[in-house]
C-alpha positions as semicolon CSV with decimal commas, in nm:
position;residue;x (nm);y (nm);z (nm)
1;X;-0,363;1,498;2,192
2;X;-0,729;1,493;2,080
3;X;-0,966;1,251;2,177
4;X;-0,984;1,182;1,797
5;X;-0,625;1,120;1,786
6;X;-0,631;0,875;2,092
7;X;-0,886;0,677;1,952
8;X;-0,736;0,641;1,616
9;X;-0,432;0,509;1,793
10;X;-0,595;0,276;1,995
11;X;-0,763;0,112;1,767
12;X;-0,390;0,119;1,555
13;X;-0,321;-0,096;1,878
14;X;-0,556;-0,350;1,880
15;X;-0,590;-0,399;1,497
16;X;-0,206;-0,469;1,497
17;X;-0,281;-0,717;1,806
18;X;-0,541;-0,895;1,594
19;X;-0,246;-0,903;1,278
20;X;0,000;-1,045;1,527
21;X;-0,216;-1,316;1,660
22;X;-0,371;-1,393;1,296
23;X;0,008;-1,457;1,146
24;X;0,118;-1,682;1,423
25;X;-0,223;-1,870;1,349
26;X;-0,172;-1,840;0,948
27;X;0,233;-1,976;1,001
28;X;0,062;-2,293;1,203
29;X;-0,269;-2,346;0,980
30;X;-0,097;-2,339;0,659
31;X;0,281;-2,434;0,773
32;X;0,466;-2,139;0,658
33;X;0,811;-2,144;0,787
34;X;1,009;-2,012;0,500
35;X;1,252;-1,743;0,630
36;X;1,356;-1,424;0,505
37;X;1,657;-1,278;0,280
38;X;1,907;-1,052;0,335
39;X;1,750;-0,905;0,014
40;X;1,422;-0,900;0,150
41;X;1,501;-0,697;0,431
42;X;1,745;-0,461;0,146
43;X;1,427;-0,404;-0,020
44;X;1,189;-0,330;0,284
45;X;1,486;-0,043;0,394
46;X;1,453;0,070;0,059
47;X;1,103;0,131;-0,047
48;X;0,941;0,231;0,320
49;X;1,234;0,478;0,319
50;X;1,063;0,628;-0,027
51;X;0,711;0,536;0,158
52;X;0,801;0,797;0,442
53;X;0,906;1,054;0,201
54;X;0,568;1,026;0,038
55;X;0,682;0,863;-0,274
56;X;0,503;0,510;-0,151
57;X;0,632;0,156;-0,114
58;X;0,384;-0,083;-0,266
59;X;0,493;-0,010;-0,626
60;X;0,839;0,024;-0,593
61;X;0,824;-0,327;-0,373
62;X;0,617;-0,511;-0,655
63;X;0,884;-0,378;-0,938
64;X;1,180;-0,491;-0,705
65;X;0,986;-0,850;-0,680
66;X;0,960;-0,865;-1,043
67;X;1,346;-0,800;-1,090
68;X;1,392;-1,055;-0,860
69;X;1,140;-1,340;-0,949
70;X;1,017;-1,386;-0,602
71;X;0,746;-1,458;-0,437
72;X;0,485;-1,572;-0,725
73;X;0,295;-1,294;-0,896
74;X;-0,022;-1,413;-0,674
75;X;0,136;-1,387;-0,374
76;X;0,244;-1,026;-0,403
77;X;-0,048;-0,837;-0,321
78;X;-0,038;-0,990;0,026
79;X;0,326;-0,966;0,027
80;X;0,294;-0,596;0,019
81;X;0,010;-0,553;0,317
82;X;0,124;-0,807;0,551
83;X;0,511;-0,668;0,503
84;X;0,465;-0,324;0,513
85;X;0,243;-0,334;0,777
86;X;0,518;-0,247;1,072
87;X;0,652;0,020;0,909
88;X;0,273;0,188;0,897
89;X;0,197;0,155;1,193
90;X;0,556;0,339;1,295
91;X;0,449;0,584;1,007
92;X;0,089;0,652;1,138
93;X;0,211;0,721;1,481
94;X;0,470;0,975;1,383
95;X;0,289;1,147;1,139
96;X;-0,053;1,155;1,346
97;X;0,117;1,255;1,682
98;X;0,287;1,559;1,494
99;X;0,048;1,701;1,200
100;X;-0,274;1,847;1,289
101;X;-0,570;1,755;1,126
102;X;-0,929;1,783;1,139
103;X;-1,058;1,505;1,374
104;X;-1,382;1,432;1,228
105;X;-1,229;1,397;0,896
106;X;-0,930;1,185;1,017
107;X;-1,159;0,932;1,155
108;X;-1,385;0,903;0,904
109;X;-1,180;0,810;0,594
110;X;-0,935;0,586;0,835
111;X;-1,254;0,403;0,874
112;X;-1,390;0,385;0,534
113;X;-1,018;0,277;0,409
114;X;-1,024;0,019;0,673
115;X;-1,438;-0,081;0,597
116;X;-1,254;-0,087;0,188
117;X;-1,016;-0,297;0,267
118;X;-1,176;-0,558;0,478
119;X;-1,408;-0,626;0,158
120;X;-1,082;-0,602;-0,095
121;X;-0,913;-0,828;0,101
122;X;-1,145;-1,128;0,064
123;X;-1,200;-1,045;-0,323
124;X;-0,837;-1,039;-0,410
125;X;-0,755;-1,371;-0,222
126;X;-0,994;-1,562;-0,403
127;X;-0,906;-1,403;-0,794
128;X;-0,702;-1,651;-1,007
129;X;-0,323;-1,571;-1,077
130;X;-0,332;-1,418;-1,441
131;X;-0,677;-1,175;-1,310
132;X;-0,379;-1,049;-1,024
133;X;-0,099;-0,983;-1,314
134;X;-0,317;-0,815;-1,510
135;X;-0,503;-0,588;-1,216
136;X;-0,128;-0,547;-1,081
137;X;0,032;-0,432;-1,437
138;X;-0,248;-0,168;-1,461
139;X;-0,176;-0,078;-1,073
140;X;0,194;0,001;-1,182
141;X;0,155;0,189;-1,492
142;X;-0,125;0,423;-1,337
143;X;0,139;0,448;-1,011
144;X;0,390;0,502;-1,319
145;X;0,130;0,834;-1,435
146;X;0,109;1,006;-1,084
147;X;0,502;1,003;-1,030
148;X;0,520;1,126;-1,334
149;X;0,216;1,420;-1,272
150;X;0,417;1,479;-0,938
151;X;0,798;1,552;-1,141
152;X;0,591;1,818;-1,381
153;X;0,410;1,973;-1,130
154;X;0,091;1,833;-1,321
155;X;-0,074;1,770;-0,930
156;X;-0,265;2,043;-0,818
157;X;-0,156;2,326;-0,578
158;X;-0,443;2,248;-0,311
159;X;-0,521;2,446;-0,081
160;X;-0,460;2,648;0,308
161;X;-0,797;2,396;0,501
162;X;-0,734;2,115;0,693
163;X;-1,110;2,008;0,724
164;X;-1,336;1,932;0,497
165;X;-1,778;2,004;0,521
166;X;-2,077;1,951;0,356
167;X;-2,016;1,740;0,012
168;X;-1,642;1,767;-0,006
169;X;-1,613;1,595;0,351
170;X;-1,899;1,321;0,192
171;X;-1,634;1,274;-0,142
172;X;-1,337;1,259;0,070
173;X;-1,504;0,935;0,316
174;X;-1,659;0,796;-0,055
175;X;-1,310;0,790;-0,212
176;X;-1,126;0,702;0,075
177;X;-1,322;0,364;0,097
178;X;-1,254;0,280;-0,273
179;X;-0,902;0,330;-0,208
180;X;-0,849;0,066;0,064
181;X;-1,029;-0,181;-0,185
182;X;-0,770;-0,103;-0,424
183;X;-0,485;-0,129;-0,173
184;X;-0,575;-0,499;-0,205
185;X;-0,448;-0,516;-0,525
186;X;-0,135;-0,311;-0,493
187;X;-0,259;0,013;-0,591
188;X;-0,124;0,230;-0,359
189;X;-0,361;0,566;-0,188
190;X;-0,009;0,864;-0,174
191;X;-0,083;1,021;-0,474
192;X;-0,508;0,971;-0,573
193;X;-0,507;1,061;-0,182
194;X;-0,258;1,377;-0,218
195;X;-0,469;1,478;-0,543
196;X;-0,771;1,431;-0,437
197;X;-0,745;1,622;-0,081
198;X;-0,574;1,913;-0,309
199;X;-0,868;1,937;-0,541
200;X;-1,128;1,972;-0,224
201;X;-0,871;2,262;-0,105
202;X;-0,683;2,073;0,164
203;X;-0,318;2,237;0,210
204;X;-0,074;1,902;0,090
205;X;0,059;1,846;0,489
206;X;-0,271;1,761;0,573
207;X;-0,250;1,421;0,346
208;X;-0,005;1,256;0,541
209;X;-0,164;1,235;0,831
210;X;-0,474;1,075;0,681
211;X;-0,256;0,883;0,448
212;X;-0,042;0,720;0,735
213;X;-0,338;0,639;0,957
214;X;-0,534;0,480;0,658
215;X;-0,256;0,264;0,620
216;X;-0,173;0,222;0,943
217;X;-0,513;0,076;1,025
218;X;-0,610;-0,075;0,699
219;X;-0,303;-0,305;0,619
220;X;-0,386;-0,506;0,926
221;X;-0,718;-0,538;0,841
222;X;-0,663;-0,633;0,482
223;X;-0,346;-0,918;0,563
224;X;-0,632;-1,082;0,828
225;X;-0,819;-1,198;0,495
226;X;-0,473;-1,279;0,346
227;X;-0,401;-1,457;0,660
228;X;-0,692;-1,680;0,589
229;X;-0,658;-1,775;0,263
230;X;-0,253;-1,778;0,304
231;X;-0,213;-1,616;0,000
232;X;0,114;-1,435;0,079
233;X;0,458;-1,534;0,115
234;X;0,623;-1,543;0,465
235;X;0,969;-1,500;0,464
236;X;0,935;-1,206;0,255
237;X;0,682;-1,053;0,447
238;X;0,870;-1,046;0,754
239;X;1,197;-0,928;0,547
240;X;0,961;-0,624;0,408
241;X;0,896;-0,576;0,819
242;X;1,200;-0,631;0,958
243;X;1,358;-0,393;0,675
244;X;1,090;-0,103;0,639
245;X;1,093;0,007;1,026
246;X;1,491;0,076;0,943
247;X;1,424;0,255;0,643
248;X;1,106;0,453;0,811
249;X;1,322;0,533;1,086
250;X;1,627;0,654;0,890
251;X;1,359;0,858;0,673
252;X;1,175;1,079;0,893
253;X;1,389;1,300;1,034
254;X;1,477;1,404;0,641
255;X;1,061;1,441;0,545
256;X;1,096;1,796;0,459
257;X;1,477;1,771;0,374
258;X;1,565;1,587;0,077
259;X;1,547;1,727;-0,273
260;X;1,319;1,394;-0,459
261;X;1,290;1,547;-0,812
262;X;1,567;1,222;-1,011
263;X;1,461;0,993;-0,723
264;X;1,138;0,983;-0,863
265;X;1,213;0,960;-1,228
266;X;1,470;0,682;-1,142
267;X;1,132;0,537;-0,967
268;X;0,889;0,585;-1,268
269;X;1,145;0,410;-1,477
270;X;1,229;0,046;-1,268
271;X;0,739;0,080;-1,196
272;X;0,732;0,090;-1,569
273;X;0,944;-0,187;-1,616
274;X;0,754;-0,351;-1,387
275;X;0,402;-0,304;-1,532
276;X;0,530;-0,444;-1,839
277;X;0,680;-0,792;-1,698
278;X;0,378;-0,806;-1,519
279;X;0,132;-0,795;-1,773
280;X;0,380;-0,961;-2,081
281;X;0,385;-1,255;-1,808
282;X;-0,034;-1,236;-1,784
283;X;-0,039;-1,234;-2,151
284;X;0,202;-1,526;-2,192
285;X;0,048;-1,777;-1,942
286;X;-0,256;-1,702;-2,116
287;X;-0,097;-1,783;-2,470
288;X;0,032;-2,118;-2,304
289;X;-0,307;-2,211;-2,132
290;X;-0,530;-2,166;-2,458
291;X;-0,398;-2,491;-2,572
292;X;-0,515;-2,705;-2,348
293;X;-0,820;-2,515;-2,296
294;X;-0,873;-2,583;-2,667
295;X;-0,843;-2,976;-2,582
296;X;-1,045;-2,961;-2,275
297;X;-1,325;-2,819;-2,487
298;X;-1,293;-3,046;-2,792
């Protein structure tokens, strides 16, 4: 294994240390004991199963919580770091261990995701509840757009390189950094990653790698600003962990295997859904609050 490599999963390591240690200090500062479901764990099988087949787990996890009703809308974008954070770290040390990629540019955008998300982090937790529906309903419908792209073959071919130079290498550590910002809000980095690496030539394998290892390093990094403000709910969280190392583990071995053409429409459908509770339910608190903002003024 590189020397890249190594250090990429060393500092997988201690990141996931510092998560550890930061949850057992966020459970005792803000007295989170609530434990998990049986459908918490379903749903963490479920969607880090799709998540290791490339199709991603944050949106499908948000639509399932909005079938559901649980946790509150502005708890869900921690929800979905802290919770699948296990299963990315399992991902990132499959995927990196067993696709080769260029080291330089490996390390690079697993850093600027990880510099991203550090700084989403501490925006997101401090945004008021309706400003999370309404980022999160936008999240869904544009995750919505690129399942869609994928089932009609709208993505683009990419290419036979697995490096990157000069100003596509520069575009690829840019992007990569707005990206883990965005993971902060539930916008998940499969597909802009997989298009954008295809555009600069990369051949598709060469995204999961990067993919993996950007996740794999920047969930911890963004659920240690969640951890301080507590804005995510426990005993889902640890039924999204407990769940998605099952489903990441039952998934692998069937990466290249498994025909995903109806899974994905079937996906684009309950994301859609989604988006649209999520954003009716921004648009209806805000009805109810103008009232008594209307009082409050007068």
């Amino acid at each position: 294994m590189n020397t890249t490599k190594t250090a990429v999963l060393t500092v997988l390591v201690l990141v996931n240390v510092a998560f550890v240690l930061g949850w057992i200090r966020a459970a005792r500062r803000h007295g989170l004991r609530e434990r998990p479901t049986l459908g918490d764990v379903a749903i963490g099988v479920v969607t880090d199963f799709l998540d290791t087949l490339g199709i991603g787990s944050f949106a499908p996890t948000t639509a399932l919580f909005k079938f559901r009703g649980r946790p509150a809308d502005e708890l869900i974008p921690g929800t979905l770091n802290v919770g699948h954070n296990a299963s990315a770290f399992l991902e990132t040390t499959l995927f990196v261990t067993s696709v080769a990629v260029e080291p330089l540019l490996l390390g690079s955008m697993v850093a600027s995701a990880a510099a991203g998300a550090w700084l989403g982090a501490g925006v997101v937790s401090g945004l008021p509840r309706r400003a999370i529906q309404r980022f999160m309903g936008v999240a869904l419908l544009i995750a919505a757009l690129f399942f869609v792209m994928r089932n009609l073959g709208a993505f683009p071919g990419g290419g036979e390189a697995f490096a990157l130079e000069g100003w596509r290498f520069a575009v690829a550590v840019g992007i990569s950094f707005l990206l883990g910002a965005l993971m902060c809000i539930g916008i998940g980095n499969y597909a802009p990653l997989m298009i954008m690496l295809a555009l600069l030539g990369m051949h598709p394998l060469a995204a999961f790698p990067i993919m993996m290892a950007s996740d794999g390093i920047l969930q911890p990094v963004a659920s240690l600003g969640f951890f301080r403000s507590g804005r995510f709910a426990h005993g889902p969280s640890l039924g999204l962990l407990a769940g998605g190392v099952v489903g990441v583990l039952i998934a692998f071995p069937l990466v290249s295997k498994l025909p995903l053409y109806w899974l994905r429409w079937l996906v684009v459908a309950v994301v859609t859904y989604a988006a649209i509770s999520m954003l009716r339910s921004a648009y209806a608190e805000a009805r109810a609050a103008a009232p008594a903002a209307a009082v409050e003024r007068g």
